[in-house]
C-alpha positions as CSV (number, residue, x, y, z in Angstrom):
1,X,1.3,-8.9,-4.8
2,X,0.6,-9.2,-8.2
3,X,1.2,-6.2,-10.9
4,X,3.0,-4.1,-7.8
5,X,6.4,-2.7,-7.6
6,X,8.3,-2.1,-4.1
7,X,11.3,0.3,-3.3
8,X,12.0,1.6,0.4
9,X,8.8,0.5,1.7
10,X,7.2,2.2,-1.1
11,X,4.3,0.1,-4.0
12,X,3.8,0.7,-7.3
13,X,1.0,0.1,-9.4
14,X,2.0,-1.3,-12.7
15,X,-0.7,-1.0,-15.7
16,X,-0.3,-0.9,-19.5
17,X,-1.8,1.3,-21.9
18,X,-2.0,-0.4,-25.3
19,X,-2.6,3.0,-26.9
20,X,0.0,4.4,-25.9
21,X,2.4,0.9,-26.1
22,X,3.9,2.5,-22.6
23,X,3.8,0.8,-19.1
24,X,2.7,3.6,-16.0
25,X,1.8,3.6,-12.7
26,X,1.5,5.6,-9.3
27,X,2.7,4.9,-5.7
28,X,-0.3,3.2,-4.0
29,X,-1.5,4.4,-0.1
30,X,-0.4,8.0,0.1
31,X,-1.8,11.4,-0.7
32,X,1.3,12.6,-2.6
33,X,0.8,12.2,-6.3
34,X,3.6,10.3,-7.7
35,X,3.6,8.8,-10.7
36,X,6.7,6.6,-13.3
37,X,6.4,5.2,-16.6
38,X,8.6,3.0,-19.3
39,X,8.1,1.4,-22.5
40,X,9.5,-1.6,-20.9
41,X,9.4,-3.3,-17.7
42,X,13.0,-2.8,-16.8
43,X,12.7,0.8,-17.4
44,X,9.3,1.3,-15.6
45,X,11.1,0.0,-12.6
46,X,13.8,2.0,-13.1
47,X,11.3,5.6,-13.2
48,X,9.5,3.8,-10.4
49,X,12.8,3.8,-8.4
50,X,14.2,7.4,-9.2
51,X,10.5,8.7,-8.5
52,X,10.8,7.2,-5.0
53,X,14.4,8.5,-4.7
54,X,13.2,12.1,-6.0
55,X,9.9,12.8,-3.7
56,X,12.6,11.5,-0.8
57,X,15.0,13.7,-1.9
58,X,12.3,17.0,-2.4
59,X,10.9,16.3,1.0
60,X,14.2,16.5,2.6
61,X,15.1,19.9,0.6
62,X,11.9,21.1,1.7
63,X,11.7,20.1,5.1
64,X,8.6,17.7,4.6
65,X,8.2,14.6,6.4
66,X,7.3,12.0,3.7
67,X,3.9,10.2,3.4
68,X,4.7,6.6,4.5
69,X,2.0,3.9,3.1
70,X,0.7,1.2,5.1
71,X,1.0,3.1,8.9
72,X,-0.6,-0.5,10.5
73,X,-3.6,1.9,12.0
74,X,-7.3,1.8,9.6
75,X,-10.9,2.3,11.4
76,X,-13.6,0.2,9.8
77,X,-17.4,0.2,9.9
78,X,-19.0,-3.7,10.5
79,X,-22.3,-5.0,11.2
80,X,-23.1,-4.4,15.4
81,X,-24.0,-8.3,15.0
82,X,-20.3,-9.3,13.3
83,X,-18.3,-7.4,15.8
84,X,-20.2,-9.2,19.0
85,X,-19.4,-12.4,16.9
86,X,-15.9,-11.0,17.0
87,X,-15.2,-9.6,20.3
88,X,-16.9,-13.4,21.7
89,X,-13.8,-15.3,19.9
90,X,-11.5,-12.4,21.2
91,X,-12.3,-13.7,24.4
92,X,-12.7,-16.5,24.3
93,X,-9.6,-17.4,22.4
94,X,-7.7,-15.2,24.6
95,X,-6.9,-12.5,22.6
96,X,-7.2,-8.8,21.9
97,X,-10.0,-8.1,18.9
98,X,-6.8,-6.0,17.5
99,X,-4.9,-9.3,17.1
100,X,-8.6,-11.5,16.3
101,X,-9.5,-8.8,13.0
102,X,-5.5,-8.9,12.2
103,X,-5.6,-13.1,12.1
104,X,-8.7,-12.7,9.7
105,X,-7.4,-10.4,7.5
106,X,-4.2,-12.4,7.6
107,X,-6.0,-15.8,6.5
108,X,-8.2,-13.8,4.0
109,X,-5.1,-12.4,1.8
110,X,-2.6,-15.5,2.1
């Protein structure tokens, strides 16, 4: 992924504000609010890396499970028409519509 950092299971958005001449970012695909910066790309990973290590370390201390990004589980909304479409390959191809919508996602990111 492109402009992403990864740590423990963990991404990273990485963005630049010219204003500031400072690299930032946030962890991407939880609720908590954690957020790193740098003035240089080595050191943004480095914040991004101790910000990880910290919220890990807090939620232990506080007895907090941590968020984890990326559970493998999303519902989605598609056109009644699209997901007869869909659930006609399932079958016909032999597999669950799980596995079908998985295999297009799949193709549509790589």
């Amino acid at each position: 992924m492109k402009n992403t950092l990864n740590y423990k299971g963990y991404y990273g958005s990485v963005e630049f504000s010219d204003e500031d001449s400072l690299f930032f970012g946030r962890i991407i695909g939880i609720n908590d609010r954690i957020i790193y910066e740098g003035d240089s790309v080595q050191s943004l990973r480095q914040d991004f890396i101790d910000s990880v290590n910290d919220y890990l370390e807090v939620c232990a201390e506080i007895g907090k499970e941590p968020e984890r990004a990326y559970k493998g589980t999303f519902n989605i909304r598609i056109n009644p028409e699209l997901h007869r479409q869909l659930a006609i390959y399932s079958s016909v191809c032999g597999k669950s519509l799980n596995s079908a919508v998985e295999e297009a996602i799949r193709n549509y990111v790589n």
